[in-house]
mmCIF file of the N, C-alpha and C atoms, coordinates in Angstrom:
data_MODEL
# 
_entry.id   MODEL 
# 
loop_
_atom_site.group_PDB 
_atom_site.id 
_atom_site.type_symbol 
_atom_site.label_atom_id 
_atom_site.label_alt_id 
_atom_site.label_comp_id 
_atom_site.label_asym_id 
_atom_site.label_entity_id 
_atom_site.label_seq_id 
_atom_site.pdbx_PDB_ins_code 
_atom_site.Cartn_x 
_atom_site.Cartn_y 
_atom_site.Cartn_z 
_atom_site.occupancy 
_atom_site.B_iso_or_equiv 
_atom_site.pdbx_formal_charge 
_atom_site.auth_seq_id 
_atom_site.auth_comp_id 
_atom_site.auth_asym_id 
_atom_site.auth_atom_id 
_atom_site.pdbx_PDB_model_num 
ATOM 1   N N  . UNK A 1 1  ? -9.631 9.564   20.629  1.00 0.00 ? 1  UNK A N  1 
ATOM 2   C CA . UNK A 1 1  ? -8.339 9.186   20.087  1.00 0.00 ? 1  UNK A CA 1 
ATOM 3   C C  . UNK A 1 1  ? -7.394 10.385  20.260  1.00 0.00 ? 1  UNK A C  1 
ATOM 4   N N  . UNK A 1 2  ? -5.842 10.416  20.956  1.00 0.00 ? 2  UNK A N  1 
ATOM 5   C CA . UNK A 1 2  ? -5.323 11.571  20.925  1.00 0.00 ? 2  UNK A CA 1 
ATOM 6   C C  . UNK A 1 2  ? -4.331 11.585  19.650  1.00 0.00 ? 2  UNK A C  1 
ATOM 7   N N  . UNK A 1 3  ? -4.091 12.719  19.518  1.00 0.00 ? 3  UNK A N  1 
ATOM 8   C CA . UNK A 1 3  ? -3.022 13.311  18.704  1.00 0.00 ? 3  UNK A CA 1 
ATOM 9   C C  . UNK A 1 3  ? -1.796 11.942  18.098  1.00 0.00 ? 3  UNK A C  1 
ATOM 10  N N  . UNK A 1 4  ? -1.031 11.734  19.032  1.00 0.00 ? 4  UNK A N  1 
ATOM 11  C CA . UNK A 1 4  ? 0.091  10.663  18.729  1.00 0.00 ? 4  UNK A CA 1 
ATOM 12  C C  . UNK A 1 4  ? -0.885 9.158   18.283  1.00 0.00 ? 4  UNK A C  1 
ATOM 13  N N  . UNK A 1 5  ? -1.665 9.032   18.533  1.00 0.00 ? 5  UNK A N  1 
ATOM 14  C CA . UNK A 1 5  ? -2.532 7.598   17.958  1.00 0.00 ? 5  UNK A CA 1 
ATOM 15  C C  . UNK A 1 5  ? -3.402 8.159   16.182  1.00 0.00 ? 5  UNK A C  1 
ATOM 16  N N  . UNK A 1 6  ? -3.517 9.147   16.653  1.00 0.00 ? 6  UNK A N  1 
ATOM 17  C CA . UNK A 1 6  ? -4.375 9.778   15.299  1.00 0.00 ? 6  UNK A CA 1 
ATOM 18  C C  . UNK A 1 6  ? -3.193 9.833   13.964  1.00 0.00 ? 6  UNK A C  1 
ATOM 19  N N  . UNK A 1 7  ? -2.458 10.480  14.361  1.00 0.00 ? 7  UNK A N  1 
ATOM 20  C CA . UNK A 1 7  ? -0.997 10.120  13.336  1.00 0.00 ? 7  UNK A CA 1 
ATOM 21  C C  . UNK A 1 7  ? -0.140 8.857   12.886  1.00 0.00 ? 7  UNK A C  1 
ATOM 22  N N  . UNK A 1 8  ? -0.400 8.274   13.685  1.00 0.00 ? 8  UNK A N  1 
ATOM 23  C CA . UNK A 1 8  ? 0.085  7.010   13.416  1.00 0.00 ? 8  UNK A CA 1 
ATOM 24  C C  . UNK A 1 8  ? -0.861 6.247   12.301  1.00 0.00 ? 8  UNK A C  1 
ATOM 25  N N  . UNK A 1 9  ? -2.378 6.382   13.009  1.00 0.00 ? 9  UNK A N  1 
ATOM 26  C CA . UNK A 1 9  ? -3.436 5.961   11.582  1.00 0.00 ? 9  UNK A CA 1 
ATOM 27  C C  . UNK A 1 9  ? -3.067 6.675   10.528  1.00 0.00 ? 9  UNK A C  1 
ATOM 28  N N  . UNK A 1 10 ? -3.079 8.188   10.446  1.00 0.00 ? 10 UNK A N  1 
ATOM 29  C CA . UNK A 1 10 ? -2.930 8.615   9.360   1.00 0.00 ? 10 UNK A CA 1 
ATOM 30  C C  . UNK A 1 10 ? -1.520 8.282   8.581   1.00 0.00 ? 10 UNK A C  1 
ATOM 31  N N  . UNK A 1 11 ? -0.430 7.540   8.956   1.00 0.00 ? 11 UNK A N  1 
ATOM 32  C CA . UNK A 1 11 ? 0.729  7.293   8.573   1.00 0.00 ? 11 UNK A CA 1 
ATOM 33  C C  . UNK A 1 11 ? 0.459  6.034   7.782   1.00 0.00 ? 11 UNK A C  1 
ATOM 34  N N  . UNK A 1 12 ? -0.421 5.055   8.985   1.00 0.00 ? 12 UNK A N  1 
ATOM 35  C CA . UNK A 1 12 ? -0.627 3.831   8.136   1.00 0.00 ? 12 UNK A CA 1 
ATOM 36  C C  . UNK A 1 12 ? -0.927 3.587   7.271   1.00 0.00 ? 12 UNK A C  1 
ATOM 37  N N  . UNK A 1 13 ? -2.617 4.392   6.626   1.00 0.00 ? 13 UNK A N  1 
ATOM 38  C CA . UNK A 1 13 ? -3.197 4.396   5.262   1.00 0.00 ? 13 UNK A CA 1 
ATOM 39  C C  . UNK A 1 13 ? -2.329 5.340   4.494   1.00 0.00 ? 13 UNK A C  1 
ATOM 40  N N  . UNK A 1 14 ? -1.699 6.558   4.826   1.00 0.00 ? 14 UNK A N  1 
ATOM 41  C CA . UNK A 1 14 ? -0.719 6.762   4.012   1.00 0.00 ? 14 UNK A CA 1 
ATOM 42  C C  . UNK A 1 14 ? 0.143  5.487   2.984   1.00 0.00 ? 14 UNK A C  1 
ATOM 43  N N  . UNK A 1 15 ? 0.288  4.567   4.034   1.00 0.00 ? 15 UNK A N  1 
ATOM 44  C CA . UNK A 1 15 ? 1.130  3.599   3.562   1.00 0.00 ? 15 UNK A CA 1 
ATOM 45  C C  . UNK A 1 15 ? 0.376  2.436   2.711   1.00 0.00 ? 15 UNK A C  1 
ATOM 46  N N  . UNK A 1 16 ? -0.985 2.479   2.757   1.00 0.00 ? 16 UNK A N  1 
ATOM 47  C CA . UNK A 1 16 ? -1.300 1.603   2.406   1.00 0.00 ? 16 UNK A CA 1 
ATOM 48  C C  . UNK A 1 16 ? -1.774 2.025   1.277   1.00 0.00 ? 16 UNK A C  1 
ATOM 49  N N  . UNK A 1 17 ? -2.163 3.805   1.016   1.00 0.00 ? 17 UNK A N  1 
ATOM 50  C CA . UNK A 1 17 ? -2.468 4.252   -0.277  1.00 0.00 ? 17 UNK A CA 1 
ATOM 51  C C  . UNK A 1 17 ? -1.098 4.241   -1.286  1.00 0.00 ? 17 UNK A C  1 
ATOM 52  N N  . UNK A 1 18 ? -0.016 4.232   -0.431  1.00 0.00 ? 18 UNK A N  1 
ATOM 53  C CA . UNK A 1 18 ? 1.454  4.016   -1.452  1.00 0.00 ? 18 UNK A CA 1 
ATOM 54  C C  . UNK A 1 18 ? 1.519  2.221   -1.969  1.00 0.00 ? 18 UNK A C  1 
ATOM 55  N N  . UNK A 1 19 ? 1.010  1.620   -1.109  1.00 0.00 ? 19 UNK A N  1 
ATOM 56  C CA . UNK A 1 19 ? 0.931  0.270   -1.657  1.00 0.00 ? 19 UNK A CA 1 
ATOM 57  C C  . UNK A 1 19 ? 0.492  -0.246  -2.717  1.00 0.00 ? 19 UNK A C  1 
ATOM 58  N N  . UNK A 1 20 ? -0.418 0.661   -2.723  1.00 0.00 ? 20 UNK A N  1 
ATOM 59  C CA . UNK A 1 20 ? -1.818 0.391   -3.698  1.00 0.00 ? 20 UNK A CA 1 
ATOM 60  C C  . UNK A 1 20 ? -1.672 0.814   -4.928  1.00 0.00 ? 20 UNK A C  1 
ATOM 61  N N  . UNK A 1 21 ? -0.979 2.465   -4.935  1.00 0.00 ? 21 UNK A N  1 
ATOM 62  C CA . UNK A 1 21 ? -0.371 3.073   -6.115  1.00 0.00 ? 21 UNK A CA 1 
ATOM 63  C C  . UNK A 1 21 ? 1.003  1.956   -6.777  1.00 0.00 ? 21 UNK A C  1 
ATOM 64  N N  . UNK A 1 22 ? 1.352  1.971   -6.011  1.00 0.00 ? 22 UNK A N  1 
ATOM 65  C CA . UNK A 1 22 ? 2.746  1.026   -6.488  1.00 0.00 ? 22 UNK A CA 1 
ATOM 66  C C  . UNK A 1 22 ? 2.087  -0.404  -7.560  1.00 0.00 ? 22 UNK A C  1 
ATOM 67  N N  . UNK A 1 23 ? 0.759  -1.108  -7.018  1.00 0.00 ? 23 UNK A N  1 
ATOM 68  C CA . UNK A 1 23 ? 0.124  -2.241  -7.918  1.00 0.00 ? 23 UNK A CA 1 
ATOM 69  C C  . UNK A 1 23 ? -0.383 -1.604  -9.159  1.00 0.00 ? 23 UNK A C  1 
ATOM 70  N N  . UNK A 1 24 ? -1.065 -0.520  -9.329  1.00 0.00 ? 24 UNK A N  1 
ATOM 71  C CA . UNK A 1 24 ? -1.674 -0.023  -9.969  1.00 0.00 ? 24 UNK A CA 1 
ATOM 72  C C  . UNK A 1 24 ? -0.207 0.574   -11.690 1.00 0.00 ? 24 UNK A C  1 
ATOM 73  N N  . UNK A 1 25 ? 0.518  0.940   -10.937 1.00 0.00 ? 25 UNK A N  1 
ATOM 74  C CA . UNK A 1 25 ? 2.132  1.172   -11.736 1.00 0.00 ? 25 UNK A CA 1 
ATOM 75  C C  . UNK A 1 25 ? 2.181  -0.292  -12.460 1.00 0.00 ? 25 UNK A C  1 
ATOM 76  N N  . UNK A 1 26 ? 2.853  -0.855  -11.404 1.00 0.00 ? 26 UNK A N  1 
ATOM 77  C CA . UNK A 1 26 ? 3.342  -1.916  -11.741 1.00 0.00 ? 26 UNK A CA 1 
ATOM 78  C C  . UNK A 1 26 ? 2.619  -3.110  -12.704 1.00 0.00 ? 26 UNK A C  1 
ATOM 79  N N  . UNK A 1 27 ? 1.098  -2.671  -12.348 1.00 0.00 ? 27 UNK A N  1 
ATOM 80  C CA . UNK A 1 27 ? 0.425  -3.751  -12.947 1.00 0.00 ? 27 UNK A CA 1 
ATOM 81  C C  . UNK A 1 27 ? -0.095 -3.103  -14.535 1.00 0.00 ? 27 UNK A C  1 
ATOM 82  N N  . UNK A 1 28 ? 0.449  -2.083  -14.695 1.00 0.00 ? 28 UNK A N  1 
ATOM 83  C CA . UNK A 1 28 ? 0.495  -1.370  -15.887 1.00 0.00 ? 28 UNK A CA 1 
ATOM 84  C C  . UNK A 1 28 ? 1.293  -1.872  -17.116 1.00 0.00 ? 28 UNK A C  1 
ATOM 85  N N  . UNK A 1 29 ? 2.451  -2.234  -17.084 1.00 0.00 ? 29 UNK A N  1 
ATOM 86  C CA . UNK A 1 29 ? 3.065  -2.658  -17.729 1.00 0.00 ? 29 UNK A CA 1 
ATOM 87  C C  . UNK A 1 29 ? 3.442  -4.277  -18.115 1.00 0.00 ? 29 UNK A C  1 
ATOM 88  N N  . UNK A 1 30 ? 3.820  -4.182  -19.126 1.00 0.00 ? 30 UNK A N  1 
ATOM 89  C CA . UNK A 1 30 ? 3.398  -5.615  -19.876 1.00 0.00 ? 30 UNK A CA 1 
ATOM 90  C C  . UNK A 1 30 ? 4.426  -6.298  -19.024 1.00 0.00 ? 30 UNK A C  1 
ATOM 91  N N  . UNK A 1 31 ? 5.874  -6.174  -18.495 1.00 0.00 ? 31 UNK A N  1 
ATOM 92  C CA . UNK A 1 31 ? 6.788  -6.507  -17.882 1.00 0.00 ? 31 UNK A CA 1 
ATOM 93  C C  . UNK A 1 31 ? 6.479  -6.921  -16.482 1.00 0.00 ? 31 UNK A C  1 
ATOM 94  N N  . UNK A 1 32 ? 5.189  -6.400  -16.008 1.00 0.00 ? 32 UNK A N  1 
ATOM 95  C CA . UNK A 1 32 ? 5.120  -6.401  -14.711 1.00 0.00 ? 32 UNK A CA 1 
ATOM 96  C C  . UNK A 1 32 ? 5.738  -7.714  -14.007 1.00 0.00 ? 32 UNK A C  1 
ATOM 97  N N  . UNK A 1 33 ? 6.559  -7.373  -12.931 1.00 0.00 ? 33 UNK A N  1 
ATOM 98  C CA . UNK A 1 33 ? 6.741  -8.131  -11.933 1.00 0.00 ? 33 UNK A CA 1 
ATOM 99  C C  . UNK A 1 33 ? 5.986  -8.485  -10.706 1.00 0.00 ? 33 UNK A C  1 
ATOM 100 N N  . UNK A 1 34 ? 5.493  -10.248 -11.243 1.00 0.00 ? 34 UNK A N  1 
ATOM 101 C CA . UNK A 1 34 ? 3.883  -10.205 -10.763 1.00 0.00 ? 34 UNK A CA 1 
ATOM 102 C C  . UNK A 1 34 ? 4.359  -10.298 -9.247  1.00 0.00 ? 34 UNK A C  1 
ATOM 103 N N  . UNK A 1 35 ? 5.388  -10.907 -8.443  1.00 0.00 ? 35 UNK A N  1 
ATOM 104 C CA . UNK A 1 35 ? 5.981  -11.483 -7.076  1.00 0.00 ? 35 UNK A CA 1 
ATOM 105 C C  . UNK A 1 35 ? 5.412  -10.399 -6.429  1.00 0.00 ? 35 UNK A C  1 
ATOM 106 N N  . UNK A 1 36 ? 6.096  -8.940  -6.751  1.00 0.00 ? 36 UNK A N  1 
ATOM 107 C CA . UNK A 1 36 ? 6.120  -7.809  -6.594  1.00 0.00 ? 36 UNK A CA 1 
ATOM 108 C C  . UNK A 1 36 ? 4.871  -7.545  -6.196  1.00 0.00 ? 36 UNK A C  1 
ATOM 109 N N  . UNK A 1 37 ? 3.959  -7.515  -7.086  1.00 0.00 ? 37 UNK A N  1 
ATOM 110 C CA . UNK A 1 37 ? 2.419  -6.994  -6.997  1.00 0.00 ? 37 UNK A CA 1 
ATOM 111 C C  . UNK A 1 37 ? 1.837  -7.801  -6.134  1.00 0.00 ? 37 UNK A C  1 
ATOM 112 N N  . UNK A 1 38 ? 2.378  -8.969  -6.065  1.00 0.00 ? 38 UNK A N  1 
ATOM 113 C CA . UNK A 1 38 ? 1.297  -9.624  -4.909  1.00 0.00 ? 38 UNK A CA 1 
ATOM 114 C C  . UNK A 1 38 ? 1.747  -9.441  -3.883  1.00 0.00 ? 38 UNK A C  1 
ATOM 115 N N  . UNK A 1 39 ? 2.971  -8.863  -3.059  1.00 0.00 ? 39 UNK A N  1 
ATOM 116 C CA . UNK A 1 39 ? 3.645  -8.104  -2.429  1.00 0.00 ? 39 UNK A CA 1 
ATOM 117 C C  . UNK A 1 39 ? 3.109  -7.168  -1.633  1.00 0.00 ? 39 UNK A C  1 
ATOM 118 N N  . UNK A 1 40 ? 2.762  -6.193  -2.571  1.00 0.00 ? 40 UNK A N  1 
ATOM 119 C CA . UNK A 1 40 ? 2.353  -5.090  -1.990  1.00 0.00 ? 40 UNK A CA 1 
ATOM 120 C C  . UNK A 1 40 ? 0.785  -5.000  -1.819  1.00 0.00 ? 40 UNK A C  1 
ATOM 121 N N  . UNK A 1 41 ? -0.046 -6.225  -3.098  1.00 0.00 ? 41 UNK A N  1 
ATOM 122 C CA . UNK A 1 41 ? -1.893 -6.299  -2.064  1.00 0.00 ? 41 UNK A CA 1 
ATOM 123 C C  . UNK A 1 41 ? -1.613 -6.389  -1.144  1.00 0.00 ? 41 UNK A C  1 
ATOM 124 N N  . UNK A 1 42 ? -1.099 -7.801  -0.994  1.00 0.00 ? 42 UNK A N  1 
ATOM 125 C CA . UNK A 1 42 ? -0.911 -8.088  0.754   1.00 0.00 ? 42 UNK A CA 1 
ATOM 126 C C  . UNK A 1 42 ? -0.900 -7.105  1.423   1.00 0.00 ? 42 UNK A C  1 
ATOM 127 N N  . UNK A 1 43 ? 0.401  -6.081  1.474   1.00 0.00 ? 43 UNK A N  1 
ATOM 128 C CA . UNK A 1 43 ? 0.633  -5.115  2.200   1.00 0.00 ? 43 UNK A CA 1 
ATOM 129 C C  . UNK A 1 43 ? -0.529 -4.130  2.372   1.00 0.00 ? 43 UNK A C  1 
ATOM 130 N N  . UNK A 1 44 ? -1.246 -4.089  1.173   1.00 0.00 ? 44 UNK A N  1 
ATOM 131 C CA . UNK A 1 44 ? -2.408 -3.128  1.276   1.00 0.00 ? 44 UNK A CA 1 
ATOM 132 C C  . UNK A 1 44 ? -3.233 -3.983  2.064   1.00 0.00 ? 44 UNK A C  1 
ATOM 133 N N  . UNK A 1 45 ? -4.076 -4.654  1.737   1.00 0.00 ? 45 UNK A N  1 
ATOM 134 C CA . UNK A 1 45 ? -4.471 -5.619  2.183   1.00 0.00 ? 45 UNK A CA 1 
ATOM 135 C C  . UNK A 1 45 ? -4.746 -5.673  3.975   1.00 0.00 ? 45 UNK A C  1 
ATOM 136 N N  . UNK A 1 46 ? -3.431 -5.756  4.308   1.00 0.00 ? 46 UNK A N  1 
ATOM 137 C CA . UNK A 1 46 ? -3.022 -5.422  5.962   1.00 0.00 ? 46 UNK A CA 1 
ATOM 138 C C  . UNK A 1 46 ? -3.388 -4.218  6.554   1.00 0.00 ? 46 UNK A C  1 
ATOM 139 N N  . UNK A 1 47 ? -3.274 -3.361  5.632   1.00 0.00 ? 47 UNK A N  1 
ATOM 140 C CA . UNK A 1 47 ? -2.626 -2.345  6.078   1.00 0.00 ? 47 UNK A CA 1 
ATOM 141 C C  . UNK A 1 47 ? -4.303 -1.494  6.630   1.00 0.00 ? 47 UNK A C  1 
ATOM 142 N N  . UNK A 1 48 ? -5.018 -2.457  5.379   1.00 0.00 ? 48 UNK A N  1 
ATOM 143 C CA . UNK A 1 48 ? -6.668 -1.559  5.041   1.00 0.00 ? 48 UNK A CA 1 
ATOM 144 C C  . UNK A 1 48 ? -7.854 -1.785  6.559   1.00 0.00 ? 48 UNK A C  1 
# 
């Protein structure tokens, strides 16, 4: 795998560990906005 492909993975799960944090927030609170959270599994989800 070179350099420019190796970063790009590492960008992706970057993104998919921000996804994940974001459910974990969100699903914290009694208010949660559930649309939202199912939103961003997905996105994790994809991303994993």
């Amino acid at each position: 795998m070179n350099d420019d492909v190796l970063q790009l993975v590492r960008q992706w799960v970057g993104k998919a560990k921000s996804d994940w944090e974001a459910v974990q927030i969100l699903s914290a609170h009694s208010r949660c906005p559930r649309d939202t959270v199912c939103f961003h599994c997905q996105q994790y989800v994809e991303s994993s």
